[in-house]
N, C-alpha and C positions, 0 to 999 in steps of 0.2 A: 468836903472834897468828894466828885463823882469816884462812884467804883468801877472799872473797868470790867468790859465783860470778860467772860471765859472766852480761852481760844475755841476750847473741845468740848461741847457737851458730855462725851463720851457717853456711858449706860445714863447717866441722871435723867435724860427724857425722853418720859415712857409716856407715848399717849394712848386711850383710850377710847374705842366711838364711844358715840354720844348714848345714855341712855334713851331710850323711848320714854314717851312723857304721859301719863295717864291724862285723858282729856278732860278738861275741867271742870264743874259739874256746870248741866244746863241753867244760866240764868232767862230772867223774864225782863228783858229789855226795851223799855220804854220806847212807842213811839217818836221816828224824830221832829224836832220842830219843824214847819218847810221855812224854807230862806229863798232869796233870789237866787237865780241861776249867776254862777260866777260866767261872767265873759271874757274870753281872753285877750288883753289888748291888740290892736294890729301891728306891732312891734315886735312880738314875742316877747316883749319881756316884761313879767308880774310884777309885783308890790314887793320896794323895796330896790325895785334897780336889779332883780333877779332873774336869769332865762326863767320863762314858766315851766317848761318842758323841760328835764334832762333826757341827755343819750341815753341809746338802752345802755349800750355797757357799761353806762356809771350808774343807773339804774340796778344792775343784776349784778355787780363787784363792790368789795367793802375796801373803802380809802385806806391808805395807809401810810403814814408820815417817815421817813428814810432821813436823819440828819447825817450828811458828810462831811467829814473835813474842806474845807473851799479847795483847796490843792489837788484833793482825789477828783473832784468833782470837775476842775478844771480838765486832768486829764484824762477822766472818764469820756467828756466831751470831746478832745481832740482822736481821743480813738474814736470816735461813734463818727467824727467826720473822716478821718483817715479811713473806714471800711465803706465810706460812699457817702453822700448828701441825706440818703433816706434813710440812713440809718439813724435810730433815737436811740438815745441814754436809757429811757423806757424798756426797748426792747432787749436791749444788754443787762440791765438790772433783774427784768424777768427773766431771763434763760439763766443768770446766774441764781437766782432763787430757786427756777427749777430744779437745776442742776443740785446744788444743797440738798434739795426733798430729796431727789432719787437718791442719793447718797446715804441721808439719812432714813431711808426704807417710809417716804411716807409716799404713799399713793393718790394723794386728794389732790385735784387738776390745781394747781397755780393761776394760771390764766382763762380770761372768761372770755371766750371766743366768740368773735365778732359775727354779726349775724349778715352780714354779706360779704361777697369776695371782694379782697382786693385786688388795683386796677395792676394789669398784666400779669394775672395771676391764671 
């Protein structure tokens, strides 16, 4: 049987920054083999049925798996269309995450900021 999470963390989490990390010692790194230049299809998409190139911002953000009940999720999605078309479940789940951190006194940005503006901005 799953155990349910806690409602309230209350004091239990206490985080830490990270230590600094003493550099490692200098190794002596073998030459590398040369190989062919990889080419990139004219499709974009690599080996495997894969884009070759990801976004940046899936580049410079680390995934993270959110399982919901189908029910919340249904109406997670009827409010994201009830505040307008453009509005995503994405951007509702992040600003309640933020909202959490600031709550729980943590200061480390949540979201990775897109590196151009958006349109009619």
């Amino acid at each position: 049987m799953a155990k349910t999470p806690p409602v309230s963390y209350g004091g239990a989490v206490k985080l830490t920054p990270p230590l600094a990390a003493e550099p490692p010692p200098t190794e002596v790194v073998p030459a590398p083999i040369p190989t062919a230049p990889v080419v990139p299809s004219p499709s974009g998409v690599g080996e495997g049925g894969y884009a070759a190139r990801r976004r940046p911002m899936e580049s410079k953000s680390d995934p993270t798996i959110v399982y919901l009940h189908p029910e919340g999720k249904y109406e997670l999605k009827r409010f994201a269309l009830a505040l307008g078309p453009k509005v995503k479940v994405h951007d509702l789940l992040m600003e309640a995450i933020e909202e959490w951190a600031q709550r729980k006194g943590i200061a480390a940005p949540m979201r990775v900021p897109s590196e151009r503006q958006r349109r009619g901005q």
